[in-house]
N, C-alpha and C positions, 0 to 999 in steps of 0.2 A: 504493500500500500504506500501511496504515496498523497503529501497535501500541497500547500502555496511555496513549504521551502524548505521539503526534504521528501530526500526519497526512499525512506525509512520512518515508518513512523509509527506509534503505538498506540496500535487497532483497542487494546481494551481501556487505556486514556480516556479515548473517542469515547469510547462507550460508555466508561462509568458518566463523562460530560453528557451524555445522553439523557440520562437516566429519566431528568426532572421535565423532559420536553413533550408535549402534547401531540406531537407527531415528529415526521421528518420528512424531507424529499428523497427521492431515487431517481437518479437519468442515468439513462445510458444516451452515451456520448458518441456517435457511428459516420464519421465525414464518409462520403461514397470514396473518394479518393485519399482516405487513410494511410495505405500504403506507400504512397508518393511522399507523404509526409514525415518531413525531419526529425518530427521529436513531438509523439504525442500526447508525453505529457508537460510538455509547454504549453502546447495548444488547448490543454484542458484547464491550465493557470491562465492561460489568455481569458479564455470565457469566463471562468469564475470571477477574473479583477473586473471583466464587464459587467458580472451579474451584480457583484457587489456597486460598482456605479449607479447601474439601473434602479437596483433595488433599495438604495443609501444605506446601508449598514456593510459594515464586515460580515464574512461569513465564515462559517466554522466548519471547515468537510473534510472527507477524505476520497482518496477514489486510488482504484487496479485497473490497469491496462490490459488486454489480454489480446494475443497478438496469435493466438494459436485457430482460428479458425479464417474463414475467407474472406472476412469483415474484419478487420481490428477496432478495436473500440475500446471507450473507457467508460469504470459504471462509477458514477459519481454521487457521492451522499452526502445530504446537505443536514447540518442541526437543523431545527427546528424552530430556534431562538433566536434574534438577534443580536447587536454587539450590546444591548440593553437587559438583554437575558428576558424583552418580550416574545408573546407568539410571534414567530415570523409567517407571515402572510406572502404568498404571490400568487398571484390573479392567474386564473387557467387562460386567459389571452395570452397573458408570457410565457406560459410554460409552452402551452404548442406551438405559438408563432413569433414571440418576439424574443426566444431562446435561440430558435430555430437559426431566427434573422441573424442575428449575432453569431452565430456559429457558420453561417455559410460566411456572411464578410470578413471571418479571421482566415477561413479556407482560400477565399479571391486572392485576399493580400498574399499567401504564401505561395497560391500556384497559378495566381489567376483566375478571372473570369470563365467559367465553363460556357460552350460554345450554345446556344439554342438546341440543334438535332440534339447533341447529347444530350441534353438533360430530358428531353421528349424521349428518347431512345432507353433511357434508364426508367423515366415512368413507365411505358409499355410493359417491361419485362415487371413489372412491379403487379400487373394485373393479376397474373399467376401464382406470384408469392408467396412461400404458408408462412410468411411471419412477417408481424408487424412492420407496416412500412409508412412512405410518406401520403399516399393517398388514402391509407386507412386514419393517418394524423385527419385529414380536409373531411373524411366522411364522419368525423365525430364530432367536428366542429360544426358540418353543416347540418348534423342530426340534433330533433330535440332533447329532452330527458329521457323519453320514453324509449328512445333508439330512430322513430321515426326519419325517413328524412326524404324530400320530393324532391326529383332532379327534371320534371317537367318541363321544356321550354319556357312556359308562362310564369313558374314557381321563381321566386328569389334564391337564386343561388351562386356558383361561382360566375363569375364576370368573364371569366375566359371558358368559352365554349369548347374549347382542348381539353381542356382538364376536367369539368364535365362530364366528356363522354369516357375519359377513362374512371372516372368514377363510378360509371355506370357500369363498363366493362368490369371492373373489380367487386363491385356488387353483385354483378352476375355470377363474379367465380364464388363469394362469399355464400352465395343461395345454394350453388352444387357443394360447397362446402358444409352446410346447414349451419352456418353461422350468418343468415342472413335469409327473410323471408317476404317474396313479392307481395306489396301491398295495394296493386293496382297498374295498370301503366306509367312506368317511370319513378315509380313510388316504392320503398321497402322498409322493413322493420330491423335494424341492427341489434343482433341478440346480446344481452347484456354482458355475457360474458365471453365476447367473440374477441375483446382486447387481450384479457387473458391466455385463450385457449393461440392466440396468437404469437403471444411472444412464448408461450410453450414449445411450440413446435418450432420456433426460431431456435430456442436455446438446443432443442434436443437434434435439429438439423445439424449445430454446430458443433455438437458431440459426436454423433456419426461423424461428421467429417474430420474430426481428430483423430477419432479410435481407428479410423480405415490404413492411415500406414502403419499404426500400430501393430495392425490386424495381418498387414504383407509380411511387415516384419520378419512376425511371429511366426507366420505359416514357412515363413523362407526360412527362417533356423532352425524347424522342423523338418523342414525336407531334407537338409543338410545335413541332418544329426544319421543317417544310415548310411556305413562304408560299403564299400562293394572291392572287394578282390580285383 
């Protein structure tokens, strides 16, 4: 574990400082082009000095990088409290889109602007997805409490009719998924627990894909273990 300025630090510290807090926050931290990146847990001090900006107090967190699957990414935990030792409050506006926002402009600055096709090119492939992505971020924002959400022509919804229709196309995978059920033309019901059931299968996607050279390894120093004359 690492925090603002070491890269060792003492996980149960954190925790006893936990103790007394009313909650706390969890992000995972996942730039699409992670791997091009220099050093990410800079990049996850970069954010934090920003959220502490945004949000006016210091912050108190820790966060693990983990670099072993096809994503790298950092899971970042935040107190609860602020440098006042009140409840720390942040607005679900910030956490899905003005986090977001900040996090993609620390990524321009270090590798630049991503081209348009790309970034369309990566939402398409995101329709398929079994785990949490960024259109299932836009489908939850543009759902109500209930899960409801109308993607109608006529309906108030995203302003860019691109993204829209992959909304819809992702909805459609989420229905054959049953984490998602048609509520009329253009209209569906997001099942409460399909964030969930989402970043589940992300996580257990990325275990398989770790245990698989494990798995060559294994069979290959098995095969090797019988001599032959």
């Amino acid at each position: 574990m690492f925090d603002a300025g070491s890269d060792r630090v003492d996980d149960l510290a954190f925790a006893e400082r936990c103790k007394g807090d009313r909650h706390h926050f969890r992000f995972i931290v996942s730039p699409e082009d992670a791997a091009e990146m220099t050093d990410l847990r800079a990049f996850a001090r970069d954010l934090a000095i920003q959220m502490e900006a945004d949000l006016g107090t210091r912050l108190d967190w820790v966060a693990i990088d983990h670099w072993n699957t096809d994503n790298p990414h950092v899971h970042l935990l935040v107190r609860g409290a602020d440098q006042s030792g009140a409840d720390l409050v942040i607005s679900r506006e910030y956490i899905s889109r003005g986090l977001r926002s900040r996090a993609e402009d620390l990524v321009s600055i270090e590798l630049g602007p991503k081209p348009e096709h790309e970034i369309r090119n990566a939402l398409q492939k995101e329709i398929t997805a079994e785990r949490w992505n960024r259109l299932d971020v836009e489908i939850r924002i543009a759902a109500d409490e209930t899960g409801y959400i109308d993607l109608r022509p006529q309906a108030i919804g995203p302003a860019d009719p691109e993204i829209r229709r992959l909304m819809i196309g992702r909805l459609q995978h989420l229905e054959k998924m049953g984490l998602a059920t048609a509520a009329g033309p253009g209209q569906w019901m997001v099942g409460l627990e399909a964030e969930r059931t989402l970043r589940d299968l992300g996580i257990r996607g990325d275990m398989i894909k770790t245990m698989h050279p494990r798995l060559r390894c294994a069979r290959a120093g098995s095969g090797d273990s019988g001599l032959r004359d």
